[in-house]
N, C-alpha and C positions, 0 to 999 in steps of 0.2 A: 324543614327549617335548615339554613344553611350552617353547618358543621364550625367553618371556619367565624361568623359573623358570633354562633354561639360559645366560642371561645372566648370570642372578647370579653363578653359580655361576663359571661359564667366567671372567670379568670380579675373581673372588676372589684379591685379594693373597697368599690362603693357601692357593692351590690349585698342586696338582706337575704337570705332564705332559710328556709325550713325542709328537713328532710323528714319525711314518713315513711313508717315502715309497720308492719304486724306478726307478732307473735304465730305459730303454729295453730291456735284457735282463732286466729281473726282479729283479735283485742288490737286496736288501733295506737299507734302515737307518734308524735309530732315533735321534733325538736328544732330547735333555731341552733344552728351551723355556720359558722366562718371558715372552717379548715376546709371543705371538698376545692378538691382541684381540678380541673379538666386538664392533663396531660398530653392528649394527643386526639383527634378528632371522633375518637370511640372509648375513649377511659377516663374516667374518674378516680381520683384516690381523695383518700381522708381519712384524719385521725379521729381516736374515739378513745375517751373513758370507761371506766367502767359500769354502766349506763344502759337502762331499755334499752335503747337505739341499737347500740351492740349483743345485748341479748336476742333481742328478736332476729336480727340478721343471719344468729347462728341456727336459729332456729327456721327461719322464714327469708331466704336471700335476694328480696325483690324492697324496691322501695322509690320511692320516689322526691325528689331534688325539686322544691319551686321556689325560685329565686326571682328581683328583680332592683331594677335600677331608678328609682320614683324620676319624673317627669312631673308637669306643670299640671298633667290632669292624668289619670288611670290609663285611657289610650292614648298617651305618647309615654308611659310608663314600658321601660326593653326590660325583656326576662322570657325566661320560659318555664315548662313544667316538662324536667328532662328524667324519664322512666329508667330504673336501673337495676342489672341483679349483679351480685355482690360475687365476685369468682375467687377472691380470696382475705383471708383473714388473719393477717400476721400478725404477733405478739412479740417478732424477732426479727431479725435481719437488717438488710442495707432500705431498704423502704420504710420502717418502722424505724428502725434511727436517723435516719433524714426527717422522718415528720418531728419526729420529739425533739429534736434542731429547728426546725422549723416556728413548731408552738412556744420552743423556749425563747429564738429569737423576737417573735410576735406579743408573748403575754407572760413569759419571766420564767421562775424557775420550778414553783407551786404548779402552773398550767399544765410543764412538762411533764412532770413529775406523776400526772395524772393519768395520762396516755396510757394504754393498755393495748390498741392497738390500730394497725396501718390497713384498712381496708381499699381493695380494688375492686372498682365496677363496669360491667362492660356497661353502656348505653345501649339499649333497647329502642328508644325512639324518643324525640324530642322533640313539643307545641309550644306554639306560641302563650305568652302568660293571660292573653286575651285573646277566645280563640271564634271563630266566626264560625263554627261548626264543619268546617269543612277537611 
């Protein structure tokens, strides 16, 4: 999948998705995410509460981002299912105070205030959200 077309898209105010991720034992789950960002054509970043989602990463640092953009029918619906592992996990710094800027500018001060921390991902490989098997 082309890197730069999947910025767009990933990086769209009007895109939905859900990040998965699993626990050290396997125990699966599922959350619905606004904050990942695609940053540059191999990283992701995003904020996170205090939250499964951030448990399991410390635990288990793979996960996966499947977002998309609806269209008039399912196949003209743009997105994809983009694979990720988690290379770091900050509670602090210039990346972590830029996100809780960011979530406070987006959803007030309550949202911010929740942030616990600024996760980066490299991208592993990225399909299409409808994929022909190929």
């Amino acid at each position: 999948m082309d890197r730069r077309e999947l910025m767009r898209i990933f990086n769209s105010t009007s895109r939905f998705g859900t990040l998965s991720t699993s626990d050290g034992q396997g125990n699966l789950n599922a959350g619905v995410f606004n904050s990942p960002q695609m940053v540059d054509e191999n990283t992701v970043v995003m904020a996170l509460g205090d939250n499964r989602t951030l448990a399991n990463l410390k635990k288990h640092p793979r996960a996966v981002f499947l977002f998309f953009e609806p269209g008039s029918d399912p196949y003209t619906w743009k997105g994809a299912r983009v694979y990720l592992q988690a290379l770091r996990i900050e509670g602090q710094g210039t990346l972590y105070d830029s996100m809780v800027e960011q979530v406070r500018a987006m959803a007030g001060d309550d949202a911010a205030g929740g942030i616990r921390a600024a996760v980066t991902f490299r991208i592993q490989d990225a399909r299409p959200i409808i994929d022909s098997g190929q």
